[in-house]
C-alpha positions in Angstrom: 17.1 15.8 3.7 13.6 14.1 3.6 14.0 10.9 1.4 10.4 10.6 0.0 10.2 11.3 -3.2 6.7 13.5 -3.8 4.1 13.7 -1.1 5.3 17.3 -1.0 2.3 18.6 0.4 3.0 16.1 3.5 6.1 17.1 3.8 5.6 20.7 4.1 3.0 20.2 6.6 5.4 18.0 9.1 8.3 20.5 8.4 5.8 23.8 9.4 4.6 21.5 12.5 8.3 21.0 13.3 9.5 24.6 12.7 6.1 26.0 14.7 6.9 23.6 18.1 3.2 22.5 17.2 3.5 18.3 16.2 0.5 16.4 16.8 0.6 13.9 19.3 -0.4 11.0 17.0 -0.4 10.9 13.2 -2.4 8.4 10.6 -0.8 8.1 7.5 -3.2 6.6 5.0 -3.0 5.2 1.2 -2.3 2.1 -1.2 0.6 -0.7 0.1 4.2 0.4 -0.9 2.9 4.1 -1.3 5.8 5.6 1.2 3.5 5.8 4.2 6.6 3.9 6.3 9.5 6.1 4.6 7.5 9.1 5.4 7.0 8.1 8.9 10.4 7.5 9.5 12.1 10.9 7.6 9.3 12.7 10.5 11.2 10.3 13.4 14.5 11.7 12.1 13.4 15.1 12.0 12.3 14.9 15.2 15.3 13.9 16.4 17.7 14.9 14.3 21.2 16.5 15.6 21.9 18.5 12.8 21.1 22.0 11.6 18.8 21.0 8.5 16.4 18.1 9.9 16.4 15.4 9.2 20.0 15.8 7.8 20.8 11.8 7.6 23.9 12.0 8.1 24.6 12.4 12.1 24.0 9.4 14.9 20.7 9.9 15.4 19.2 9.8 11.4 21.6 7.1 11.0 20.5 5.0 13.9 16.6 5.3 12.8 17.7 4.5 8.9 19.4 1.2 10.5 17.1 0.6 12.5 18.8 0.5 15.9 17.2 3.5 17.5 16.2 3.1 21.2 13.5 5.7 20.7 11.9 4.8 17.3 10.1 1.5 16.9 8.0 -0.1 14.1 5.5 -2.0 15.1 4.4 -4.5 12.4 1.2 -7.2 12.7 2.4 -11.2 13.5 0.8 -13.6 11.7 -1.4 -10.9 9.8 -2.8 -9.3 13.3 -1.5 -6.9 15.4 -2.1 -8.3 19.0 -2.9 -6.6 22.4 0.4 -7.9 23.8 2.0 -5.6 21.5 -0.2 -2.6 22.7 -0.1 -3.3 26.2 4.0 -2.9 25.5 3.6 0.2 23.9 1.1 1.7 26.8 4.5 0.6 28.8 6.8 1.8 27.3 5.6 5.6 26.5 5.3 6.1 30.3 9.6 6.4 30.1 11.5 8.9 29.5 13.5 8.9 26.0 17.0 7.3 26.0 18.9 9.7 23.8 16.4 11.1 21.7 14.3 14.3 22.0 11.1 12.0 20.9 10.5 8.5 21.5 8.2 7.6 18.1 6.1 4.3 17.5 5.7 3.7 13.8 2.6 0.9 13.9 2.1 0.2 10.5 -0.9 -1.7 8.8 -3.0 -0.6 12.2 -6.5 -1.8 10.3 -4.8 -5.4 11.6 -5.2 -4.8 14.7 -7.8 -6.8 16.9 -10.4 -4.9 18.4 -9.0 -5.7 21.8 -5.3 -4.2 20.8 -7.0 -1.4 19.1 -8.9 -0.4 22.1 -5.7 -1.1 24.3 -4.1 1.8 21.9 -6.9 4.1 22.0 -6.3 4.5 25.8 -2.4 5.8 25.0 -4.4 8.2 22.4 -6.9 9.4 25.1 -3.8 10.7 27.7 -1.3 11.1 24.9 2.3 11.5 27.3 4.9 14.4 26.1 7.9 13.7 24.4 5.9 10.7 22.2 4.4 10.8 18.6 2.2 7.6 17.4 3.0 7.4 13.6 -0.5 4.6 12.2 -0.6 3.4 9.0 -3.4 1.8 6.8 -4.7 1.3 3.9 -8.8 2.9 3.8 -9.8 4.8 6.8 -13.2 2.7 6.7 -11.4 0.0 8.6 -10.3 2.0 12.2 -12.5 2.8 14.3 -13.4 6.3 14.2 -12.5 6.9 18.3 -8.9 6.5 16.9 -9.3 8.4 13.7 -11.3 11.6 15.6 -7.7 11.5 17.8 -4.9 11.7 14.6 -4.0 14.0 12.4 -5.2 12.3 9.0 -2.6 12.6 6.2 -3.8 10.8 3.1 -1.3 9.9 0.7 -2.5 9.4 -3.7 -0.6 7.4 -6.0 2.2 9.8 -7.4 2.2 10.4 -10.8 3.7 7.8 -13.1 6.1 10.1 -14.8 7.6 11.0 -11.4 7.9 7.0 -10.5 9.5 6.8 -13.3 11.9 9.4 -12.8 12.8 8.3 -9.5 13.5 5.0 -10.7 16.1 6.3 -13.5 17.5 8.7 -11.7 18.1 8.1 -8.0 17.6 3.8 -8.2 19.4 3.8 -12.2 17.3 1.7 -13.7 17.1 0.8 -17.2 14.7 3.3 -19.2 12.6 1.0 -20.4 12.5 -1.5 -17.6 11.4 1.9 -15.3 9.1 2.5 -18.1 7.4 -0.8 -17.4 7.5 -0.7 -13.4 6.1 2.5 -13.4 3.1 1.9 -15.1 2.6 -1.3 -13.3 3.2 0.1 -9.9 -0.1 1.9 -10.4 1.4 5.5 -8.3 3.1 3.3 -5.9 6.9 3.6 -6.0 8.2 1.1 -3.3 6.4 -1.1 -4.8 8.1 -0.5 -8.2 11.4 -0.4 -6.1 10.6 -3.6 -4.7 9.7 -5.5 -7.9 13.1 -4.1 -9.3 14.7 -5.8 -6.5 12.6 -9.5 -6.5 12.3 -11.2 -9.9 9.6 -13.4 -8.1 7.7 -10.0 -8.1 7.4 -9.9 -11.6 8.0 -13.7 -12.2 4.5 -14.1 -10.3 2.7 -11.3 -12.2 3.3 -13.2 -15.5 1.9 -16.2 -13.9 -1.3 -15.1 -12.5 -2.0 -13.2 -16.0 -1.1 -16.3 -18.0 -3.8 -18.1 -15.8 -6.3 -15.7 -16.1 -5.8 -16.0 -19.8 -6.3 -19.4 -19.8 -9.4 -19.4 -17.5 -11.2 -17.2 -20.2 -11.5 -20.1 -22.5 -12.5 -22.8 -19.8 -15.8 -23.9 -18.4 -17.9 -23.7 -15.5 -15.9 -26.6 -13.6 -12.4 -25.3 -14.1 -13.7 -21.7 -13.2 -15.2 -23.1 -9.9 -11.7 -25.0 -8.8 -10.0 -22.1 -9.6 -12.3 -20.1 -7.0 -11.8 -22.6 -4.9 -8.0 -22.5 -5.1 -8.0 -18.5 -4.4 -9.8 -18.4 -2.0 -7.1 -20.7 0.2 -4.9 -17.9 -0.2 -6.3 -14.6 1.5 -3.3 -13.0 1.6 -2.5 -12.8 -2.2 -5.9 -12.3 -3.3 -6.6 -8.7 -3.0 -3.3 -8.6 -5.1 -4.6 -11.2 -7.6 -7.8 -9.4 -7.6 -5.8 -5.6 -8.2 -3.7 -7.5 -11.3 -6.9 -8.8 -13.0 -8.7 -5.3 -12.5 -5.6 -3.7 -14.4 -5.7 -5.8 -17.4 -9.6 -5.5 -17.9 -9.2 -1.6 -17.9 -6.6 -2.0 -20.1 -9.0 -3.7 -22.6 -11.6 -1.2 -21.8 -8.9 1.6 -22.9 -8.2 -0.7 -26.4 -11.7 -1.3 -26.8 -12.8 2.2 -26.2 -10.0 3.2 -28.4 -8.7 5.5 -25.6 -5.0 7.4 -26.5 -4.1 6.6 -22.5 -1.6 4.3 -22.1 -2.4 1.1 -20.9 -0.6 0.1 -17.9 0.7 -3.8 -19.2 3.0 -2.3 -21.3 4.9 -5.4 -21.9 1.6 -7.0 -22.8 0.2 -4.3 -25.4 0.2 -6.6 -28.4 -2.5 -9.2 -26.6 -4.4 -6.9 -25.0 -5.0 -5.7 -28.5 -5.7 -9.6 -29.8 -8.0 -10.2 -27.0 -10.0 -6.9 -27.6 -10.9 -8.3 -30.5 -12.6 -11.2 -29.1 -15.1 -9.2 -26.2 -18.2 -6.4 -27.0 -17.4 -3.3 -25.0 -20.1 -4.4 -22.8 -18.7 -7.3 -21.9 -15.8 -5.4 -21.0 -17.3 -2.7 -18.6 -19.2 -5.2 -17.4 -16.7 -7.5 -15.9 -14.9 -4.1 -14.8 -17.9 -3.6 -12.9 -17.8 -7.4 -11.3 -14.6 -7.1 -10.4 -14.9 -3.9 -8.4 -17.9 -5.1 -6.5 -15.8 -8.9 -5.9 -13.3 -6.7 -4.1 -15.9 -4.2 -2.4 -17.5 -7.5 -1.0 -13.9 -9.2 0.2 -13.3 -5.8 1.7 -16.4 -6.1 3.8 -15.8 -9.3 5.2 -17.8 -10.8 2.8 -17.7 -14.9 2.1 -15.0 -15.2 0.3 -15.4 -18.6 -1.9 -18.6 -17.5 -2.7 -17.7 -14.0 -3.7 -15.0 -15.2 -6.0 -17.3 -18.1 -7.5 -20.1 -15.6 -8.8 -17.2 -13.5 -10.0 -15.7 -16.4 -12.0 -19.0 -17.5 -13.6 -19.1 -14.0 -14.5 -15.7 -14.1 -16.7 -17.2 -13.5 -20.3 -15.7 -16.1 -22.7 -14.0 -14.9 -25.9 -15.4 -15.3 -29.2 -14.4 -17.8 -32.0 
């Protein structure tokens, strides 16, 4: 039984591939972090090899060894210290050459592949260019923009949306039995993305460090130029969190566009209606839309290797300040 909850259309087209004898030889599974591009990729591993009648049945030696983990065939390859290197590719172009050890498929799961260095990407593409039976390259990333489009022109592309809220929710009730209301809130902050409402249901610092970064950004509105400027300068020593910090900000300003506009949508802070509503209060609707619109060109320009500091400083003396 596949364990990914919606993606049905992905599902369907891996199942008819399976059931036709007509798999691809390398797949790229794209979308948003925590969408269930790694728990889709793995269900198609135990598919592939699974020993029971209905595949991937989880239950028999096979879908249990790739669920824990420990099978010989099926590897995850994941980026050290934020890159994926050629060493790891040039072990990969190894180890495809062999035969599977007691699988029907030996299948390399390389996630987050738009880390890879140009050299380890190139190293890959040769594996793509004299694809050997019996393997399947599962690639993950986030935007296709960021591979280069010799390895895209050799996958089958399956691009994965948000799900809807109402089925994150769902999920989150009914198969992880989570309190209502504290599903209520994880859904509409995981933006479509359910292991990464999973995940925050599992880490308090998740959540713990959401609250934080909004009750600085609140603070920041009513400071000046200098505070604004340290702040940038404090971001911008932390690449890793920023796009996150960046995607948290970007939620809360809709959110006042929604108030502001007097939209019926519900906003997606929840937990946070009641100062959304106070702080509407104290921006035009211009200045609203308008620092949407910075904040989707900041993270445009980080996403093309812009430089950072500087991006994030012109976005913070763009903040508009709330009136008295």
């Amino acid at each position: 039984m596949w364990q990914v909850v919606g993606h049905e259309w992905a599902v369907e087209l891996l199942e008819r591939s399976l059931a036709n004898g007509r798999t691809a030889h390398a797949y790229l599974l794209l979308g948003l972090p925590q969408i269930g591009k790694t728990t889709l990729a793995l269900n198609f591993a135990q598919a592939l090899n699974c020993l029971g009648e209905e595949k991937p049945c989880g239950q028999c030696r096979s879908c249990l060894k790739i669920a824990h983990g420990n099978h010989p065939d099926v590897r995850v390859i994941e980026a050290v210290n934020g890159t994926i290197k050629i060493d790891q590719m040039r072990a990969v172009q190894r180890e495809v050459a062999l035969s599977p050890h007691e699988g029907r498929w030996k299948v390399y799961i390389i996630r987050q592949m738009e880390r890879a260095t140009t050299e380890a990407a190139n190293c890959l593409l040769k594996t793509l260019e004299e694809p050997p039976t019996q393997v399947i390259l599962m690639l993950t990333a986030g935007e296709i923009d960021q591979l280069l489009p010799t390895i895209i022109s050799r996958c089958q592309v399956l691009n994965l949306r948000p799900l809807p809220i109402s089925l994150v929710r769902e999920a989150l009730e009914e198969r992880w039995e989570i309190d209502p209301e504290q599903a209520r809130l994880l859904a509409r902050l995981s933006g479509g993305r359910l292991g990464w409402a999973v995940r925050a249901s599992e880490e308090a610092a998740i959540l713990q460090k959401r609250e934080r970064c909004l009750n600085e950004m609140i603070e920041l509105m009513g400071q000046g130029r200098v505070e604004r400027l340290r702040y940038a300068q404090r971001l911008s020593r932390h690449p890793d969190s920023l796009r996150e910090v960046l995607d948290l900000w970007l939620s809360w300003w809709r959110d006042l566009l929604l108030v502001k506009g007097g939209s019926s949508t519900e906003v997606t802070n929840v937990d946070r209606e009641a100062t959304l509503r106070s702080q509407a209060q104290s921006y035009s609707l211009t200045q609203v839309r308008d620092f949407v619109k910075a904040l989707r060109a900041a993270v445009w320009q980080l996403d093309h290797n812009a430089n950072t500091r500087l991006a994030l400083e012109v976005l913070m003396l763009s903040l508009p300040a709330p009136s008295t």
